[in-house]
C-alpha positions in Angstrom: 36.0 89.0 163.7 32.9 88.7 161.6 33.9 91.8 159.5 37.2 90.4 158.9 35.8 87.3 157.7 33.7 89.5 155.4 36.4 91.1 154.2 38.1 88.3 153.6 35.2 86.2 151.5 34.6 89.9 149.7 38.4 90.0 148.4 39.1 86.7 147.2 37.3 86.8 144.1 40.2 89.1 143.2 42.7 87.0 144.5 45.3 86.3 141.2 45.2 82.3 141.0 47.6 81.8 138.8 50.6 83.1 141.2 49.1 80.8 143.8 49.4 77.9 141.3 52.6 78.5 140.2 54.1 79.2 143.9 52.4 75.9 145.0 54.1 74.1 142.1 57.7 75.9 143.3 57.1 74.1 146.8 56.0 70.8 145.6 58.9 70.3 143.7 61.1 71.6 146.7 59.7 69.3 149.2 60.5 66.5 146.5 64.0 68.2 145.9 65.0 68.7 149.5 64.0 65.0 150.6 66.0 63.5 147.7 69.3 66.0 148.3 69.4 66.2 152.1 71.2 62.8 152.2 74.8 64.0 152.9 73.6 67.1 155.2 71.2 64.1 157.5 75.1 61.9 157.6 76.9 65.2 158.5 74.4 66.3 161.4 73.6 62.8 163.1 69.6 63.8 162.9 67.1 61.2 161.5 66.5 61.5 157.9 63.0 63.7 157.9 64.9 66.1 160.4 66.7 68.2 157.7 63.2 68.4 155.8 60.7 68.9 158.3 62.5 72.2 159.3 62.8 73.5 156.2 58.9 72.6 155.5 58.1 74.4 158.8 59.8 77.9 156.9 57.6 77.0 154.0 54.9 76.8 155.9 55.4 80.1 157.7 56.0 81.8 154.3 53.3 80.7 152.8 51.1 81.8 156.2 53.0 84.9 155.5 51.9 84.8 152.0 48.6 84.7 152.2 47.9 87.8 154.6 50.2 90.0 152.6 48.1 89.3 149.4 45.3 91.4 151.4 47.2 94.4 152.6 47.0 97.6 150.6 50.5 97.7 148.6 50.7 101.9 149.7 51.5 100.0 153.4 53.9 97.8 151.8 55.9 100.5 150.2 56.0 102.4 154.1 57.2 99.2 155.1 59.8 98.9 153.0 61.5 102.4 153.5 61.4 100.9 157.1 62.6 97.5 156.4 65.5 99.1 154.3 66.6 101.0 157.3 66.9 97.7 159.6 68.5 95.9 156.8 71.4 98.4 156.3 71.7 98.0 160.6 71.5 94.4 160.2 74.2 94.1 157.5 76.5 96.7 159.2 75.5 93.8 162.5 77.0 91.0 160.5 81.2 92.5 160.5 80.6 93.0 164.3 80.5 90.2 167.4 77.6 88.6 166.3 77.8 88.3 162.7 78.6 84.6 161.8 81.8 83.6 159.2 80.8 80.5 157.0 83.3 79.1 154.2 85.0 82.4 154.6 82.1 84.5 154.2 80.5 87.3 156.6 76.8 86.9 155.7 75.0 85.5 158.4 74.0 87.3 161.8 73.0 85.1 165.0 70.3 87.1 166.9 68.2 84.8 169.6 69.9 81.4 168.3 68.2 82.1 165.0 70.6 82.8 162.2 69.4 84.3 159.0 71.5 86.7 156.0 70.1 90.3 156.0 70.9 90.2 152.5 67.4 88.7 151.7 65.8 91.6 153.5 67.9 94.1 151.5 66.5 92.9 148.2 63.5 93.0 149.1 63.3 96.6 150.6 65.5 97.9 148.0 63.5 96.8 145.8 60.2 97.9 146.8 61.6 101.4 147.5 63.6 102.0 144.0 60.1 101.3 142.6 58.4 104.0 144.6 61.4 106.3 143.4 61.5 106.0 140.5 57.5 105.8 139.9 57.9 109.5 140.7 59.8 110.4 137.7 57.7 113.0 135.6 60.0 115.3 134.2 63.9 115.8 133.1 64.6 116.9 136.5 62.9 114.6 137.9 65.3 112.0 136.1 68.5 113.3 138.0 66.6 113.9 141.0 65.4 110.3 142.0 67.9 108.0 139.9 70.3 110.2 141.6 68.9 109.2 145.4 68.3 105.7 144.2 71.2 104.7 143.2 73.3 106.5 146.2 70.8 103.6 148.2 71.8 101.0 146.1 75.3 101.8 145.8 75.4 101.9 150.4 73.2 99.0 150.3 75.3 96.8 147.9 78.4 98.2 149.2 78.0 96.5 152.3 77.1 93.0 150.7 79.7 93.4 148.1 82.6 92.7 151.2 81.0 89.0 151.7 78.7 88.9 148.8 79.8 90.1 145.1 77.2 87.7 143.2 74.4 88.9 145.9 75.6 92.9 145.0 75.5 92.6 141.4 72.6 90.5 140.8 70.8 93.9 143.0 72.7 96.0 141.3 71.5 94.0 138.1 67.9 94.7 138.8 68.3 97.9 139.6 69.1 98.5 136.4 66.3 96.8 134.7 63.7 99.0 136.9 65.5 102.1 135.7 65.5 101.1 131.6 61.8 100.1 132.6 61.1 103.6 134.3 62.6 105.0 131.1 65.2 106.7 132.8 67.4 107.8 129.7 70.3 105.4 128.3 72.8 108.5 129.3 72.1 107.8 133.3 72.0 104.0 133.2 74.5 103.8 130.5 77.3 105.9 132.5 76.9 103.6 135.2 76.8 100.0 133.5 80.3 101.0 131.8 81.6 102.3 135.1 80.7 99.2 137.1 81.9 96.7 134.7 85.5 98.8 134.0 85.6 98.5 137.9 84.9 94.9 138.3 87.2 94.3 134.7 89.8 95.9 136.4 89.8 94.9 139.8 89.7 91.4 138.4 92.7 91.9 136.6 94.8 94.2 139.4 93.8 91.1 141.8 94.7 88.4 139.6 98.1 89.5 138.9 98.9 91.3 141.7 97.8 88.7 144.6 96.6 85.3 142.6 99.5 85.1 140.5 102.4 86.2 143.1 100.8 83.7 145.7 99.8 86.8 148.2 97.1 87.1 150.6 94.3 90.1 151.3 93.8 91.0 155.2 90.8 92.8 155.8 87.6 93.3 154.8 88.4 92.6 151.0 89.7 89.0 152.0 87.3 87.2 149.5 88.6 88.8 146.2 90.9 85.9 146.4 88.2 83.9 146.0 86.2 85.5 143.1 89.4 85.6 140.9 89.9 82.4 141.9 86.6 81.3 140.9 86.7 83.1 137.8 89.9 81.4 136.5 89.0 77.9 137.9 86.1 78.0 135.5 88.3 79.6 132.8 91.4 76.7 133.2 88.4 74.1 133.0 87.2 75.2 129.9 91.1 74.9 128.2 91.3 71.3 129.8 91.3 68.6 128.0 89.2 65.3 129.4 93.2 63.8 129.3 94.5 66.2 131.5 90.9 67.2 133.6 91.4 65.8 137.6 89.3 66.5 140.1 91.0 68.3 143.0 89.6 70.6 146.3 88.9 73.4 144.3 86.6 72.1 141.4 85.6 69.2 143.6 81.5 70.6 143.6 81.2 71.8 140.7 82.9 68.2 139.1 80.4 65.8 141.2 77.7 68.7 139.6 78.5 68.0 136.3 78.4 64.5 137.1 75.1 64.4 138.3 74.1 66.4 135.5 75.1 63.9 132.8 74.0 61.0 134.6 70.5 62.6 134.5 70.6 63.6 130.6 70.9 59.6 130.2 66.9 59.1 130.1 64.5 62.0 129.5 62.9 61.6 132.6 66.6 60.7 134.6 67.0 58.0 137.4 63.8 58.8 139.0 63.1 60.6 142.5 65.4 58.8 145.4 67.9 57.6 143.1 71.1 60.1 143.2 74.0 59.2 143.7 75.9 62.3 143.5 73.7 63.8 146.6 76.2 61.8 148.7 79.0 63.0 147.5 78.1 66.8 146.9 78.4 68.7 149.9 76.3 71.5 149.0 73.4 69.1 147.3 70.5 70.2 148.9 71.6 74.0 148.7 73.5 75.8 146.0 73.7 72.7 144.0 70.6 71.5 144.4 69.5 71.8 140.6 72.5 69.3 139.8 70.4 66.8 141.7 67.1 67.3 140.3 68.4 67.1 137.0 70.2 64.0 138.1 67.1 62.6 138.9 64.1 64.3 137.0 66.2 64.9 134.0 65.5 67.6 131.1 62.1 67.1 131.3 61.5 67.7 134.7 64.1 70.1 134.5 62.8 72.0 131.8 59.3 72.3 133.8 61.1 73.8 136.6 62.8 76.7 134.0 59.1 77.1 132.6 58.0 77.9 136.0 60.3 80.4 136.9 60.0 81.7 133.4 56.3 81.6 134.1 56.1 84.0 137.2 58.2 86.2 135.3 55.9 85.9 132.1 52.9 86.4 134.3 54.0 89.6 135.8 55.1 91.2 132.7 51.5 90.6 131.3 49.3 91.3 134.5 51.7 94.4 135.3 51.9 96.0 131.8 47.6 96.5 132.5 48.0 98.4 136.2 46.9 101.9 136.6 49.4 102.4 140.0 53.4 102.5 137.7 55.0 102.0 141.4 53.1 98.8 141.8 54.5 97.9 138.4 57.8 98.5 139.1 57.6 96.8 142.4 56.3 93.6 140.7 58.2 93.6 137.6 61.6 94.2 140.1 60.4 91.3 142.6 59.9 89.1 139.4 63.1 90.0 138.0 64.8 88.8 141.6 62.6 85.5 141.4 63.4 84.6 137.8 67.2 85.8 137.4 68.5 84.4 140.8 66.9 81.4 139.6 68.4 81.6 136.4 71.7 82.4 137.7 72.0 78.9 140.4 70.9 76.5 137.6 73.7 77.9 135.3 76.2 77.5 138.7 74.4 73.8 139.1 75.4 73.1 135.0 78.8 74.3 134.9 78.0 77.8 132.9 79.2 80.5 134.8 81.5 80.6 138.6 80.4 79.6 141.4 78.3 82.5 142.8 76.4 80.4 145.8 72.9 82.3 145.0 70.4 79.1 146.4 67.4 78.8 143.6 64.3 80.5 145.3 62.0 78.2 147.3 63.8 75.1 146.8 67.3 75.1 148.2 67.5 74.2 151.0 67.4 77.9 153.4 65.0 79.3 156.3 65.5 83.1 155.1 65.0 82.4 151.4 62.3 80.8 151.6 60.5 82.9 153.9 61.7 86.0 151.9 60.5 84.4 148.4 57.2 83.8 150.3 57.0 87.4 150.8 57.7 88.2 147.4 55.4 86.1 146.3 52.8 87.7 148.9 53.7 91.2 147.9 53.1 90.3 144.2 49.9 88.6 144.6 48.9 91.9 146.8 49.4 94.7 144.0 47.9 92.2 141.5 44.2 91.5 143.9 44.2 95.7 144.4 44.9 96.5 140.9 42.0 93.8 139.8 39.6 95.2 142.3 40.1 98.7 140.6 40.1 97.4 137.0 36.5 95.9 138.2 35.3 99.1 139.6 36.3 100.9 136.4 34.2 98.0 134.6 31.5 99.1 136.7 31.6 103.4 136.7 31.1 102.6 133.3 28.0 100.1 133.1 26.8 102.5 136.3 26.9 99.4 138.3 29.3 100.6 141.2 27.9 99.5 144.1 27.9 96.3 143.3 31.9 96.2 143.4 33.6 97.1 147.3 35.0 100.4 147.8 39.1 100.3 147.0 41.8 102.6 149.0 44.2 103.7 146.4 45.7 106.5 145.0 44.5 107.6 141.6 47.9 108.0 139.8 48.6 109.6 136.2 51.8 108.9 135.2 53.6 110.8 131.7 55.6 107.7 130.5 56.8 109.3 127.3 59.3 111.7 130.0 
């Protein structure tokens, strides 16, 4: 125990406070968030009013537990791990189409194992993540190009396969990042490239085969592709809004969240600082207020300045990565961190757009602070993970610092790989 306490006074002075800061300020503003949006979800269950917000503190809690060991293990474990994890989370996925997967609002993402129910999705971005990194941080030659982009993105394509039947926002916001590690890999344009144009002529097309062969002739899809339905629907519910006139606009069953969103969201651009904290109206009216639409709220009631600060945060972590990341001597680690970034800062990006009417409905929660055990816990990994490579890779940049003033001993002994990587491939 003493050594372990030794170890741990000995490695936070490389601890990266500036993550911790800014995943502290994601949590504040949840707990503020959740208590001011859980209104309609406390009416719905019958349970007192903290109910709803104590359980989703005691995730945040666990995360940030979570958090805070993972910054000290060696990021060469986390990468094992995550070849691991990816395994489970392509069992767990396949888990969710069979007895004990659990159908919400039409959808097949939850499983229900030991009363706890949680979406394996969240553990197959993670993994994915962390072991397209380690892939592609072994391209060194031509050959090597084709070789791992090849085996990555046969993972990606199996792992995004099977979220794309309940998922499609979830399988190309992966997909998405995937993407952005290979360009930063530099992978050439003619692999990438191929894809991107193949993916979108798929999704271009199937949008269109689906609209007018199913949408417009009033059919219905059986089977596993039953929710294509609802993305073209989606899709052209957004598209019929925009040709609308205020006139003609009503609010019916099928625009009815996003229209109390939009509400919310120009009651809040009233005042600068909006009606203040407690003072929605809309979160008794929006059924998904405290989760997918939970930014319509805090712009409600923080208004564009406080919802401003939360896009600088996000923005921030992303920011923060890019400029620690761009300095570390391990090009897996920085692939793994910028990736997990990416996740943090587009999914985030992506639910406030939902939450302001730009863009369909896509039900992606915004990280830490809708309301959701497994995405919080999951974020608090991330978090964890990134905090982890940036503590190792400031422990060698210090030992570096000291080969070179012949002051070595002074700095503690670091367990990592000395990697050379040929970026110009």
């Amino acid at each position: 125990m003493k050594n372990f306490k030794q170890y741990i006074q000995q490695e936070m002075q490389y601890v990266d406070r500036t993550y911790w800061i800014l995943f502290i300020a994601l949590i504040l503003m949840a707990s503020i968030a959740l208590f001011s949006a859980s209104s309609f979800f406390v009416f719905q269950a019958g349970s007192s009013t903290l109910g709803p917000i104590l359980s989703q503190m005691f995730f945040i809690a666990v995360g940030v537990g979570m958090a805070f060991i993972l910054q000290f293990i060696p990021s060469k474990w986390i990468r094992i791990l995550g070849y691991i994890g990816l395994l489970l989370s392509v069992i767990l996925l396949l888990l969710t189409y069979s007895p004990l997967g659990v159908e919400i609002n039409g959808s097949r993402r939850w499983l229900k194992l030991f009363g706890i129910t949680f979406q394996p999705s969240e553990l197959a971005k993670l993994t994915l993540i962390i072991v397209v990194s380690d892939l592609f941080s072994k391209i060194k030659t031509v050959e090597d190009q084709r070789k791992y982009f090849g085996i990555a993105i046969g993972i990606t394509m199996i792992i995004c396969g099977i979220i794309f039947l309940g998922n499609l926002s979830t399988a190309v916001l992966l997909g998405g990042i995937v993407i952005l590690l290979a360009i930063l890999a530099r992978v050439h344009i003619k692999y990438w490239g191929t894809l991107v144009i193949t993916i979108i002529a798929f999704l271009v097309c199937g949008y269109f085969f689906v609209n007018e062969v199913y949408v417009k002739q009033n059919r219905t899809v059986d089977g596993p592709l039953k929710r294509v339905i609802t993305w073209v629907g989606r899709i052209n519910d957004m598209l019929d809004e925009q040709k609308t006139t205020d006139a003609e606009f009503r609010i019916t069953d099928d625009n009815y969240q996003s229209s109390h969103a939009k509400i919310a969201v120009a009651r809040g651009g009233k005042s600068p600082f909006g009606v203040l904290p407690g003072n929605s109206i809309q979160r008794d009216v929006l059924p998904q207020a405290y989760a997918d639409y939970i930014f319509a709220i805090i712009v409600e009631e923080w208004g564009i300045v406080g919802s401003i600060g939360l896009i600088l945060i996000y923005l921030s972590i992303l920011f923060r990565a890019c400029l620690k990341s761009s300095k570390y001597a391990d090009y897996s680690a920085m692939l793994m961190v910028m990736g997990l970034a990416l996740m943090i800062t587009c999914q985030a990006l992506i639910s406030m757009m939902v939450s302001v009417g730009i863009g369909p409905v896509t039900g992606q929660p915004l990280p830490m602070i809708s309301r959701g055990g497994t995405s919080a816990l999951i974020t608090s990994i991330y978090f964890g993970i990134i905090m982890s490579v940036s503590r190792e890779q400031t422990k060698l940049g210090a030992r570096q610092q000291a080969a070179i003033n012949d002051s070595l001993d002074d700095v503690p002994e670091i367990e990592l790989e000395e990697i050379i990587i040929d970026r110009n491939v």
